[in-house]
C-alpha positions in Angstrom: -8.7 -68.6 17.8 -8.0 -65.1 16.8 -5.0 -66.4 14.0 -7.6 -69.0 12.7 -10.9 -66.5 12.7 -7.8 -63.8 10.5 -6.6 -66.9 8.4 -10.3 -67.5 6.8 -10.8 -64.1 6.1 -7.8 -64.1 4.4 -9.4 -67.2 2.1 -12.1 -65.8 2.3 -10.9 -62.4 0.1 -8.8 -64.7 -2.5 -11.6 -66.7 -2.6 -13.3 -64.9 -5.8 -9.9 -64.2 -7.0 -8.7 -67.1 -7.2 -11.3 -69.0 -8.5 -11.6 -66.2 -11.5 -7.8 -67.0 -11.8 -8.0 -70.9 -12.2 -10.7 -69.8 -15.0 -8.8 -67.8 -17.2 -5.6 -70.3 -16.5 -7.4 -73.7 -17.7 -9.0 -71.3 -20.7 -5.3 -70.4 -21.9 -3.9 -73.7 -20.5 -6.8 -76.9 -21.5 -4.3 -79.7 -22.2 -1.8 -78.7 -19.8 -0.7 -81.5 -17.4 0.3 -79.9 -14.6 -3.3 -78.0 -14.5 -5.2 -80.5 -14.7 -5.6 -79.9 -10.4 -7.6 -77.0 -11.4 -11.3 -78.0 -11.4 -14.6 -77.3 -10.3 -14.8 -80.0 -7.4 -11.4 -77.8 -6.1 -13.3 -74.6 -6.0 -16.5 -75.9 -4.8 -14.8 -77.7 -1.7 -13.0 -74.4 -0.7 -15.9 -72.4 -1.1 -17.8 -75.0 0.9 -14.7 -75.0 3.4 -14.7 -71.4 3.7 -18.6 -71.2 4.4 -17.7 -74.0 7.2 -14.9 -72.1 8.8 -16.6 -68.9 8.8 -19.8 -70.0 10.5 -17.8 -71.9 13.1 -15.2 -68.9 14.1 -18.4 -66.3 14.4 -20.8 -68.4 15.9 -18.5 -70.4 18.4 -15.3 -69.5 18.4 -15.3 -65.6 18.9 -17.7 -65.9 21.0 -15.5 -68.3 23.3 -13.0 -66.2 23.0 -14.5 -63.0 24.1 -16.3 -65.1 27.3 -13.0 -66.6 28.1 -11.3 -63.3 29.0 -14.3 -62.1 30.7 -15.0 -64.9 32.6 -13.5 -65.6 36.5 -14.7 -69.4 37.6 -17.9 -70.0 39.1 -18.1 -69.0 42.8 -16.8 -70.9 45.4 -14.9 -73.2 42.6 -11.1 -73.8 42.6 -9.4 -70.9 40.5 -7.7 -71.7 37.8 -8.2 -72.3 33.9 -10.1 -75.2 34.0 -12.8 -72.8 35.7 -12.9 -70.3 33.0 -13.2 -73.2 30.6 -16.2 -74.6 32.1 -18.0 -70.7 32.9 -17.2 -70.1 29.0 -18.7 -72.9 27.9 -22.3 -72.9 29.6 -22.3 -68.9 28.9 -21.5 -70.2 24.8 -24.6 -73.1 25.8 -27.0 -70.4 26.4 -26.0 -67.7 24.0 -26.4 -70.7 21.7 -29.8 -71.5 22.4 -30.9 -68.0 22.7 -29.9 -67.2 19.2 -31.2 -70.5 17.9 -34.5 -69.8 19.6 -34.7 -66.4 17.9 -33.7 -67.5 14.7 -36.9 -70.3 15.0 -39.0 -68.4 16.1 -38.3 -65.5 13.6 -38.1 -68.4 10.6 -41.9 -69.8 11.9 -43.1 -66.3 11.7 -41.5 -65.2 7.8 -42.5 -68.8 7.3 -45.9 -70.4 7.7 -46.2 -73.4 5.1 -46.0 -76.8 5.9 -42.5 -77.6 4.3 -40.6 -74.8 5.5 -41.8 -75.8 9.2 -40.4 -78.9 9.0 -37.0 -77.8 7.6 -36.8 -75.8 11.3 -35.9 -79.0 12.6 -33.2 -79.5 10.8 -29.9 -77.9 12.3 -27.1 -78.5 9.9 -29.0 -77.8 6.4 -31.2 -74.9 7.7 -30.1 -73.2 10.8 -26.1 -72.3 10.2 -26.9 -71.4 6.7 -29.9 -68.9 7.3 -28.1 -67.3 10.2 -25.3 -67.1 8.4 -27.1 -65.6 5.5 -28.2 -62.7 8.1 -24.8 -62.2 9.1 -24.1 -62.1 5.4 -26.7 -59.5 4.5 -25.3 -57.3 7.7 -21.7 -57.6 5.8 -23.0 -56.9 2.4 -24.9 -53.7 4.4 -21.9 -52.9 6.3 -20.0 -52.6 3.0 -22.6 -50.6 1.3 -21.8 -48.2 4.3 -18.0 -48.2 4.4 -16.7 -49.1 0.9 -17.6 -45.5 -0.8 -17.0 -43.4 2.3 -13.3 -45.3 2.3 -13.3 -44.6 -1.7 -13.0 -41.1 -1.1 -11.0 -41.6 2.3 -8.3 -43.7 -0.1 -6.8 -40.6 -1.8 -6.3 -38.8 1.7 -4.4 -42.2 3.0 -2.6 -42.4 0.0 -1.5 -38.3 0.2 -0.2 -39.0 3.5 2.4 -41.9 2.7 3.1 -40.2 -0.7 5.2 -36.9 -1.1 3.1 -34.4 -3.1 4.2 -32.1 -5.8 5.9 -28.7 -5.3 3.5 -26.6 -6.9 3.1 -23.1 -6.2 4.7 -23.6 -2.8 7.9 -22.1 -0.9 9.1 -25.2 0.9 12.1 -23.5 2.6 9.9 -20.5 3.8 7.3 -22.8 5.5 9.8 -24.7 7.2 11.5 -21.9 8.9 8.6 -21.2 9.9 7.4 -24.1 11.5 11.3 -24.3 13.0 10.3 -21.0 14.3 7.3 -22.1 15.5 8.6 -25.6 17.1 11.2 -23.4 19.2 8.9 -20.4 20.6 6.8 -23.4 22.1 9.7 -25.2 23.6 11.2 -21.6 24.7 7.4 -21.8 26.7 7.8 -25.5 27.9 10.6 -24.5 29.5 8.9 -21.5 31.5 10.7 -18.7 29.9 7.0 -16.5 29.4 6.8 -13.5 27.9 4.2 -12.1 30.7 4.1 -13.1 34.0 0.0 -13.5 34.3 -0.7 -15.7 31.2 -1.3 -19.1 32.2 -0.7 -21.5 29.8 -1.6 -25.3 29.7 1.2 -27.5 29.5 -1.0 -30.2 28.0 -2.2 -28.0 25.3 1.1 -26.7 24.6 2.7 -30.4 24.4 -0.3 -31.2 22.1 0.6 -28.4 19.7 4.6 -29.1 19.7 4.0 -32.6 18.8 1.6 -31.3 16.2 4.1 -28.5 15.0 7.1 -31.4 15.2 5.5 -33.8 13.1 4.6 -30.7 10.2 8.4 -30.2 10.7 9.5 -33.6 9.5 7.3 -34.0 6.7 8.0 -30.9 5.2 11.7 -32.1 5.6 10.7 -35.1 4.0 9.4 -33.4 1.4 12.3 -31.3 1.0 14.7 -34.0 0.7 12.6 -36.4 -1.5 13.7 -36.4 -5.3 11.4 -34.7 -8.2 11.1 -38.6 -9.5 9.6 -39.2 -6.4 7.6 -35.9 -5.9 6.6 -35.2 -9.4 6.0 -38.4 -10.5 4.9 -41.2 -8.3 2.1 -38.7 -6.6 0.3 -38.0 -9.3 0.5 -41.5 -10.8 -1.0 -42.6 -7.7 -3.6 -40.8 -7.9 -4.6 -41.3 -11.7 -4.2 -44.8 -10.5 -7.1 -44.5 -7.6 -9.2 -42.6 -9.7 -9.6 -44.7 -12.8 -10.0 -48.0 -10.4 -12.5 -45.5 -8.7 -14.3 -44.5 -11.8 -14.0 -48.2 -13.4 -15.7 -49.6 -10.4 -18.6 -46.7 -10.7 -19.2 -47.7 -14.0 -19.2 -51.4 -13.9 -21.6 -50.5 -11.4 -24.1 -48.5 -13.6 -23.6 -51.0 -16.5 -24.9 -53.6 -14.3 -27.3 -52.0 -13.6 -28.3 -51.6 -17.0 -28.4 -55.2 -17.7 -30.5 -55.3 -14.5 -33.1 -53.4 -16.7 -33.0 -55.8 -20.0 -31.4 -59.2 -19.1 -32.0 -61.4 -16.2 -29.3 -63.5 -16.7 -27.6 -60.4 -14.7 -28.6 -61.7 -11.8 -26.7 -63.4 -9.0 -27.4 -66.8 -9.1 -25.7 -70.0 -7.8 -24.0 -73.1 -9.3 -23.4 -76.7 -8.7 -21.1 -77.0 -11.0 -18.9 -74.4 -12.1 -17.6 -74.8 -15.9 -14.2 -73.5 -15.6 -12.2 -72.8 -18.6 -14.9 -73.2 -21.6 -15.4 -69.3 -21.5 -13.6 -66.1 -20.0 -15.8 -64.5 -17.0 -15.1 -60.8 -19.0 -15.9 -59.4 -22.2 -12.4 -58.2 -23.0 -10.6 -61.4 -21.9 -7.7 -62.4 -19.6 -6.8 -58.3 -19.5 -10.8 -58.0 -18.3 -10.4 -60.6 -15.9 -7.2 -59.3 -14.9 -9.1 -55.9 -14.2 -11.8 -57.6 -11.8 -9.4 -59.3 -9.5 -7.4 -56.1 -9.2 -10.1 -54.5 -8.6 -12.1 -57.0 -6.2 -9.0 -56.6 -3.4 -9.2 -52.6 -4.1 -13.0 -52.5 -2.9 -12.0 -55.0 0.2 -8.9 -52.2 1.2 -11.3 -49.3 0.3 -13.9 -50.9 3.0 -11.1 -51.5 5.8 -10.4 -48.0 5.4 -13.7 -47.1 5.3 -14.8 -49.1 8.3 -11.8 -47.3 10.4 -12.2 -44.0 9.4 -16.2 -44.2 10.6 -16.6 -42.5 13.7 -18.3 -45.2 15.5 -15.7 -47.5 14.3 -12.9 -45.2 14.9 -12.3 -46.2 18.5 -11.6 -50.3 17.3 -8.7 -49.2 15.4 -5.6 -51.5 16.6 -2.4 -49.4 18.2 0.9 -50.7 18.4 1.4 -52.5 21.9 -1.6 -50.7 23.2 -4.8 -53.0 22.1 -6.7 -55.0 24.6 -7.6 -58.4 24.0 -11.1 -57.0 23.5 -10.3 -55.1 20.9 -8.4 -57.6 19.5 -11.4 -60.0 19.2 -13.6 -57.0 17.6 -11.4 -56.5 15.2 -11.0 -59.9 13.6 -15.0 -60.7 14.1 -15.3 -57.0 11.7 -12.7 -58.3 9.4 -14.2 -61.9 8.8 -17.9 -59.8 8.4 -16.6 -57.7 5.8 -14.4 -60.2 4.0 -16.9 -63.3 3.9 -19.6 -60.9 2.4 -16.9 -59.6 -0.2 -17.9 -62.2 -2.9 -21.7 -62.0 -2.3 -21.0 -57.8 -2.4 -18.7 -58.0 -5.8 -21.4 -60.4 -7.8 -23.8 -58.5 -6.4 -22.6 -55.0 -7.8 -21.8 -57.0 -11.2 -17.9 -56.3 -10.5 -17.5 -59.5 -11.6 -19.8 -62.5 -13.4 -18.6 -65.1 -12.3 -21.7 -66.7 -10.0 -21.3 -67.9 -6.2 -20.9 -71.4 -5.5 -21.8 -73.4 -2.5 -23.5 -72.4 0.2 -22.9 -68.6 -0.7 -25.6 -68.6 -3.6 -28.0 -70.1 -1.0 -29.0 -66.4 0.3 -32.9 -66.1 -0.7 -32.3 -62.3 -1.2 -29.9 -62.7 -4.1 -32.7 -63.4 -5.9 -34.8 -60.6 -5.3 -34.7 -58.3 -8.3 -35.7 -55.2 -6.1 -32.7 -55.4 -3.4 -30.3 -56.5 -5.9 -31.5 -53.1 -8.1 -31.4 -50.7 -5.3 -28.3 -51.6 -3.7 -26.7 -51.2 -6.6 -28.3 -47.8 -7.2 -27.6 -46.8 -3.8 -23.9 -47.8 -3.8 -23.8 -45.6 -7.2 -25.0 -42.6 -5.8 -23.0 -43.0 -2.3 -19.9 -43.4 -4.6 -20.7 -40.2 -6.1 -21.8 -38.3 -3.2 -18.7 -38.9 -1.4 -16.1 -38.6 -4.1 -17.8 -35.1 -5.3 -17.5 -34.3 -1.5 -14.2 -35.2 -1.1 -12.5 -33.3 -4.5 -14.3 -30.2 -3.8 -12.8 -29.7 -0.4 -9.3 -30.8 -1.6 -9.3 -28.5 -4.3 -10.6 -25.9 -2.3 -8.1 -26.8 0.7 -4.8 -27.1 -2.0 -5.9 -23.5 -3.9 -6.0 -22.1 -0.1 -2.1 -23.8 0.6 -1.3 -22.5 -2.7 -1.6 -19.2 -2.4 -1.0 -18.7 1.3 -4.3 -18.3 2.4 -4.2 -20.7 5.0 -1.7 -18.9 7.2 -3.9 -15.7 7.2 -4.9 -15.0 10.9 -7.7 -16.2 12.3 -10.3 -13.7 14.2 -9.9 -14.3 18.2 -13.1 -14.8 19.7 -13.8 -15.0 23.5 -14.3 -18.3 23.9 -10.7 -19.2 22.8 -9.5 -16.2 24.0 -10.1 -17.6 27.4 -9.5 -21.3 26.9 -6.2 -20.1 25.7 -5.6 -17.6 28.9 -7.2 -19.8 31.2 -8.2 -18.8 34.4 -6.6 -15.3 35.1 -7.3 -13.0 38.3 -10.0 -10.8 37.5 -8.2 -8.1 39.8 -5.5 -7.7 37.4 -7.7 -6.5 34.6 -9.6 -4.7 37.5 
């Protein structure tokens, strides 16, 4: 359940891609015979398939999977699977009809007329599309939260699997250093102290050699990489992040220009898509190109974001070391964020090419005063946090630079006794 629920996120990211893709293929391509499998009842039945298949995998089968590890058996039945199985499903039976009775109830108060109290009664047409247009707006919100804090977050991640420059630094001094370092704490591990009354914490002190070991290899790392690789691919990353960074921000303020003078701008949905009569950017295939490039940056830039979140910190998978719990939290996250990536880039006007099937359904997209402040919010957030985040590298690499960093510290008495622990008093009496 958990491969399937990972497997239409997955379609659910290249979803928008690809269908921006087949566009710009059948516009280059009309008369072409072996394209002629590109068309708009192709692209409506996946996006109709993915709708399908994400409904089903959060509304039934997560939540079967999550009861299914914590459920025992009834009492007094036989153990076995086959008791799980039945405990899961009459939990799932319940959950079912709680939710459904909130979302009726909540749909009979938003709506009082006539029509839209008989459309309660419908289950297929009514219910899985308006709870999944809630769960939609959460994703959209979720990403409004996590894409620019992982924006700025994405040139951190990207420093530490890159090697940076050698600029203004003395590589060899500050790894005899840190050698000198890495042995004066083993010379302690091994209970050679320099004072007989100074306790020391073994925990602490294996927390700072591993810290102190792992500055020693990337500094070696460093030394050993080759000025192509140093000199070069660092700094090309990073032009790289920041003009998809800075393209995103202002496609973003563009649309919301049109916002202001074209209603057109708004997301809206169609029946029938009409693929290759005209190219969904202004500058063509290399436009096109641009959004679908930039469409799976935003959905990494969110991941990252969505980890690096304190709250969300804790669901981050470890290598042979993640519960099936955690397991289950992290692909219901990943299908959230990735079914409400094409709603979130035609929403932001990253791309124009409109929703189709049941994702234009949403009654919010059409709301000219959400649609117009999310897109101001996720402008200023953008900002906020990439002003943040170069002003404290700059200030932390000038610091590095010049050797500021390893000027000592003032010892205060808190850490003056966390570091001495607890000491006789009669000594110093």
């Amino acid at each position: 359940m958990c491969t399937f629920t990972l497997a239409v996120s997955a379609a659910a990211v290249f979803l928008l891609p690809f269908s921006i893709i087949s566009n710009e293929i059948l516009l280059s391509l009309p008369d072409n015979y072996y394209m002629q499998w590109l068309n708009g009842s192709l692209l409506h039945g996946l996006w109709n398939l993915v709708f399908l298949f994400s409904n089903i995998s959060l509304v039934f089968l997560m939540p079967f999977a999550y009861f299914f590890t914590e459920s025992e058996g009834f009492t007094g039945s036989k153990k076995g699977v086959m008791a799980r199985v039945y405990e899961t499903f009459v939990v799932l039976f319940l959950l079912t009809l709680l939710v459904f009775g909130i979302v009726w109830v909540a749909s009979a108060i938003i709506s009082s007329d006539a029509t839209s109290r008989e459309s309660l009664y419908d289950l297929w047409d009514y219910y899985l599309p308006y709870l999944y247009s809630c769960i939609s707006l959460f994703g959209v919100l979720l990403l409004l939260l996590c894409t620019p804090f992982g924006l700025s977050r994405m040139f951190t991640v990207t420093g530490q699997l890159l090697v940076k420059p050698k600029v203004l630094e003395d590589l060899d001094e500050q790894l005899n250093c840190t050698r000198f370092e890495e042995a004066a704490i083993v010379h302690k591990l091994n209970g050679n102290f320099s004072s007989c009354w100074v306790f020391f914490s073994v925990e602490s002190l294996k927390h700072q050699f591993h810290s102190i070991h792992a500055r020693r290899l990337k500094l070696e790392m460093r030394r050993r990489a080759s000025p192509w690789q140093s000199n070069l691919g660092y700094p090309l990353a990073m032009l790289l992040l920041l003009t998809l960074t800075g393209i995103s921000v202002l496609l973003v303020g563009f649309h919301v220009f049109q916002l202001l003078i074209d209603e057109t701008a708004m997301p809206k949905r169609l029946q029938d898509p009409p693929l290759g009569k005209d190219s969904i950017s202004m500058f063509g295939t290399l436009g096109a190109a641009v959004e679908v490039v930039l469409i799976f940056y935003l959905m990494v830039s969110s991941v990252v974001g969505f980890y690096s979140f304190p709250f969300f910190i804790k669901l981050a998978p470890r290598r042979q070391d993640t519960t099936m719990t955690k397991i289950i939290g992290n692909c219901v996250s990943l299908l959230v964020l990735s079914s409400a990536l094409p709603v979130f880039s035609r929403t932001l006007g990253i791309t124009n090419f409109d929703l189709l099937g049941n994702f234009g359904r949403f009654n919010w997209l059409g709301n000219f005063y959400i649609i117009f402040l999310y897109n101001m919010i996720f402008a200023g957030l953008t900002a906020m946090c990439l002003v943040k985040k170069f002003t404290r590298a700059m200030q932390a690499e000038l610091l590095r630079a010049f050797g500021l960093d390893r000027l000592p510290l003032p010892v205060t008495r808190s850490s003056t006794s966390v570091m001495m622990g607890p000491v006789n008093s009669k000594i110093f009496s």
